[in-house]
C-alpha angles and dihedrals in degrees: 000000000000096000088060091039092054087039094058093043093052082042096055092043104052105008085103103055091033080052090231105185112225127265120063088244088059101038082048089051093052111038081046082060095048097039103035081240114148111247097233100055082051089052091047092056089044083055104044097248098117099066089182126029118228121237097255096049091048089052097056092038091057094043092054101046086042086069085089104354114139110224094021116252121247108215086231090066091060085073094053110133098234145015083250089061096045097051097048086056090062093042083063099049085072100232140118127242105229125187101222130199106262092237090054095118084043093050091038086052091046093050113036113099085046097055106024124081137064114310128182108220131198127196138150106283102248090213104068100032095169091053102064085228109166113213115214122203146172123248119192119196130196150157111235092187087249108060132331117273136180137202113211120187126223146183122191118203121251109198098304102326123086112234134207127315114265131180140226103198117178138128123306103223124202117205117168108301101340126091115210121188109192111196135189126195104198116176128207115268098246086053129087108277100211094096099064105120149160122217124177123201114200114195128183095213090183091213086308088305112210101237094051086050092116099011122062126168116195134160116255112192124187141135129289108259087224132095097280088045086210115199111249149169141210143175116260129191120197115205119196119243115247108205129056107277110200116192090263093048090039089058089054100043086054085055105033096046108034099109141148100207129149112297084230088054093043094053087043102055100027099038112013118235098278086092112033101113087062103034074057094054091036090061095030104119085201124115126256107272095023109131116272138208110258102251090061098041086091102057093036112092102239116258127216082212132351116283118261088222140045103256128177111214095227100184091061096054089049093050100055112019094081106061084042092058088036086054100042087053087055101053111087098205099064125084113196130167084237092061124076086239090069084093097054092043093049087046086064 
């Protein structure tokens, strides 16, 4: 009875976005079809009959349900002797089942050379709220075959001093129109756990809009890495790199960019000073109408009453970051991880 046990799970988690129709004798039929199964053997394991399940059978079982199986299914634990035990080998893969949209590899081909690829990202540092630090990291985006993941580098602040680079690594999920990267920071156990963290990233892609082609804004929330480990979120903006990355080069610009610096320094350096009123509105956390700061009243649309929610005006951004990034390419006195003279500047 485990085999069927461990079948029909299998069945109810990923029949829909393997379009299973409805009925044993017509998930048999067409499995048998996908796989090269007999349908018999498939029906003898539906009804119980097949108590084990041969070597060969559990090989093509796994391969097929591995075409969207979250963790993916190793063909051994098709033979586990009970759904108990099955369910405990998964547990230890580390990984996560996840129920994913149908059109998901649809969605992941449509939108991959919009979303894929290396971005430099800039948000308020959640650590030093009162200082106005920025904190700029690394995301790297790619498609595994299976589902979308991401790397996305990280430094927390220690007194007054940046330790080392750390990494949340997690899927990439695509529903509807929204991106979510879901990200973990697990430390080794002989390391200091304090720095085991979540962070999630929500993106609205707008069918890999053109304008957003290069310039994404998104809200990352997370925890404090402070005692109280508050729960907080900030605007993010992803900016495309503009140069080829290869793997050796992608492990040094991790390294070599991830920074917390003033938010004054990191327009500066990254942008020039052309742009800052709206690099400053891009990054605020605070909701449309809320009172401003003189400087960013011109480029804010103006508010009968402050916004309930935290809302990203996502037209603006599209409008105008762009032409920033487009300027900021152009100007040869700006190094930038995004530009191509990064390399030579980091070689120094």
């Amino acid at each position: 009875m485990s085999a069927q046990a461990i079948l029909r799970l299998l069945i109810g988690e990923c029949g829909v976005a393997l379009r299973l129709p409805a009925g044993d004798n017509q998930i048999a039929a067409h499995i048998a079809q996908e796989t090269g199964l007999a349908q018999g053997t498939l029906l003898g394991i539906l009804n119980g009959s097949t108590a084990r399940i041969n070597e060969n059978t559990r090989k093509k079982l796994a391969d097929f349900f591995n075409r969207v199986a979250v963790p993916q299914i190793q063909s051994v634990w098709l033979s586990s002797r009970s759904i108990a035990e099955f369910k405990a080998q998964r547990a230890q893969s580390g990984v996560l089942p996840l129920t994913m949209p149908t059109d998901y590899r649809s969605q992941a081909a449509a939108l991959q050379n919009w979303l894929c690829g290396v971005h430099v990202a800039y948000r308020y540092s959640l650590d030093f709220i009162d200082t106005g630090d920025v904190a700029r990291e690394i995301i790297h985006i790619w498609d595994n075959e299976s589902v979308l993941q991401f790397r996305m580098s990280f430094v927390n602040p220690t007194g007054g001093d940046i330790g080392p680079v750390h990494y949340y690594e997690g899927p990439v999920l695509l529903v509807g129109r929204t991106a979510v990267l879901i990200g973990m920071n697990v430390e080794p156990k002989t390391a200091q756990r304090e720095y085991d963290r979540a962070r999630i990233l929500v993106i609205d892609h707008d069918n890999g809009g053109g304008d957003t082609q290069d310039c994404k804004i998104g809200l990352m929330t997370s925890t404090r890495p402070r005692r109280d480990h508050a729960p907080c979120t900030a605007s993010t903006i992803l900016l495309r790199a503009q140069w080829k990355v290869g793997q050796a080069s992608l492990d040094k610009l991790m390294t070599s960019a991830t920074v917390i610096r003033s938010l004054d320094e990191t327009i500066e350096k990254d942008f020039g000073t052309a742009h800052g009123g709206l690099i400053k509105l891009f990054l605020d956390n605070r909701p449309l109408g809320y009172p401003l700061e003189a400087d960013l009243e011109p480029h804010a649309k103006a508010r009968p009453r402050p916004d309930r929610v935290l809302r990203l005006d996502t037209e603006r951004f599209a409008t105008h970051m762009r032409h920033i990034l487009m300027d900021a390419v152009a100007n040869d006195a700006i190094y930038a991880p995004f530009k191509e003279n990064w390399v030579t500047q980091t070689r120094k």
